[in-house]
KELUMKOL-735145 format. One line per 2 residues: number of its first residue (from 1); their letters; for each residue x, y negated, z of C-alpha. Coordinates in pm, 1 decimal. Last residue first. Example, Ala and Ser with C-alpha at 12.3 -4.5 7.8 and 13.67 -1.06 7.14 Angstrom:
<tortors>
2	SA	1367.0:106.0:714.0 | 1230.0:450.0:780.0
</tortors>
This chain:
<tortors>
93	XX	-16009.2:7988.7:-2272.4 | -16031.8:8121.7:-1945.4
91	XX	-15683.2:8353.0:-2006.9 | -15540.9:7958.0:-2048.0
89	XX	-15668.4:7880.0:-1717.1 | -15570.6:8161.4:-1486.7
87	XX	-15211.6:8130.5:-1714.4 | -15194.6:7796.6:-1580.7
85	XX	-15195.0:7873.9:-1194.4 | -14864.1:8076.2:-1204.8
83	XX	-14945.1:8406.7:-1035.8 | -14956.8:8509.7:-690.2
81	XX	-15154.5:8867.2:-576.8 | -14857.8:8928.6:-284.1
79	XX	-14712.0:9220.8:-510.2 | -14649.0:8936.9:-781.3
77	XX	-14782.2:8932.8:-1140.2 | -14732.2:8704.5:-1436.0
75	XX	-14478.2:8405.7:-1261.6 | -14450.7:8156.4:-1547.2
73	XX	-14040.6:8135.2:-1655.7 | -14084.1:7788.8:-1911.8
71	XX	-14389.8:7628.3:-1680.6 | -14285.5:7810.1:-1422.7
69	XX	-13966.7:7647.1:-1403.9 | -13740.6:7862.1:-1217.8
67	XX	-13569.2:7762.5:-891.5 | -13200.4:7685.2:-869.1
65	XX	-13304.6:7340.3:-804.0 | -13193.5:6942.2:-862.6
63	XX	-13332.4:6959.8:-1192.6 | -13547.0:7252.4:-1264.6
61	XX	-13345.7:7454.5:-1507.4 | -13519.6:7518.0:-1853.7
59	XX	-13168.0:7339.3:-2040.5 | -12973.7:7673.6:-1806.1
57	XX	-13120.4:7902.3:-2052.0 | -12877.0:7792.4:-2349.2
55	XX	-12617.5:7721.0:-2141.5 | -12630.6:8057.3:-1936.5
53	XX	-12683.5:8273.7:-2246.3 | -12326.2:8368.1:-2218.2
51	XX	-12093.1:8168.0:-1971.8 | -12143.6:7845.1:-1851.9
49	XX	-12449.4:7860.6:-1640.6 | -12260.0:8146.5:-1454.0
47	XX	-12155.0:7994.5:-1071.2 | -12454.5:7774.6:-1073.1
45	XX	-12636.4:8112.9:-1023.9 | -13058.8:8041.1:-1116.6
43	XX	-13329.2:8216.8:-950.6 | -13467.8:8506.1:-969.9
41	XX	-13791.6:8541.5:-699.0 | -14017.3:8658.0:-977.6
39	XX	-13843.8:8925.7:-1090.2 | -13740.2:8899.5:-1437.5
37	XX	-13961.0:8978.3:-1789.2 | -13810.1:8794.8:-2153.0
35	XX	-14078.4:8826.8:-2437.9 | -14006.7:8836.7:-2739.8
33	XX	-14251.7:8829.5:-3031.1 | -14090.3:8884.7:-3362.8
31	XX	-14202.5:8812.3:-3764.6 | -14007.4:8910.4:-4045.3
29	XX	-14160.4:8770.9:-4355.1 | -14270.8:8954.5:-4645.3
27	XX	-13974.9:8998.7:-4979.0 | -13899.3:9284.2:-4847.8
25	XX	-13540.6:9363.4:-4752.3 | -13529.3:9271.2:-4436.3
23	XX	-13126.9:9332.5:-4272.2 | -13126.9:9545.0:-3951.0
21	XX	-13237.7:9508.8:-3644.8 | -13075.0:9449.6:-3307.5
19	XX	-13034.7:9587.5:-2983.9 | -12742.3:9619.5:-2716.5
17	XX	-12920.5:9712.9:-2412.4 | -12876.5:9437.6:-2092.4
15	XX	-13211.2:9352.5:-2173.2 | -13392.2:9674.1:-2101.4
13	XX	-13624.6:9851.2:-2384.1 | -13955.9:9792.8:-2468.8
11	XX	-14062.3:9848.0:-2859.2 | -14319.7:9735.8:-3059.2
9	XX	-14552.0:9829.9:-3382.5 | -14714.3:9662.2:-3643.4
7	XX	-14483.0:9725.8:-3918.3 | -14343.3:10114.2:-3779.8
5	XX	-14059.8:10099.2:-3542.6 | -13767.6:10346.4:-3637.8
3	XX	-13538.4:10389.1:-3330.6 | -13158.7:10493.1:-3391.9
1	X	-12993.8:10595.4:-3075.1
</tortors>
């Protein structure tokens, strides 16, 4: 399915969907913001840190933990009101 985002504009879709863009032919810069949502109790499978992404996301591994490092994977909302304690300060600034 062929979506046409207009400059300015976003889309949400679910990671596991093959997605891409195509070639820019302007002469402007292409600019992205990604941004990567999991549950907040994920944590990391020893088992697949070699296959896929799982070497490039495994370097933002706690050492010694299968937790994730909120201060790469900050926790943004939680049913139980939690959220990583540096986005209450940087949404203060």
């Amino acid at each position: 399915v062929h979506v046409e985002v207009p400059a300015g504009g976003g889309s949400f879709h679910h990671g596991w969907l093959w997605h891409g863009s195509g070639e820019n032919r302007t002469n402007q810069p292409r600019r992205a913001l990604v941004l990567h949502a999991m549950r907040s109790d994920a944590r990391y499978a020893k088992e697949h840190l070699g296959k896929g992404n799982g070497p490039i996301y495994g370097r933002y591994q706690k050492l010694g933990s299968d937790d994730m490092d909120e201060n790469y994977f900050p926790v943004l909302w939680r049913s139980d009101g939690y959220r990583t304690t540096m986005i209450d300060a940087y949404l203060a600034d």
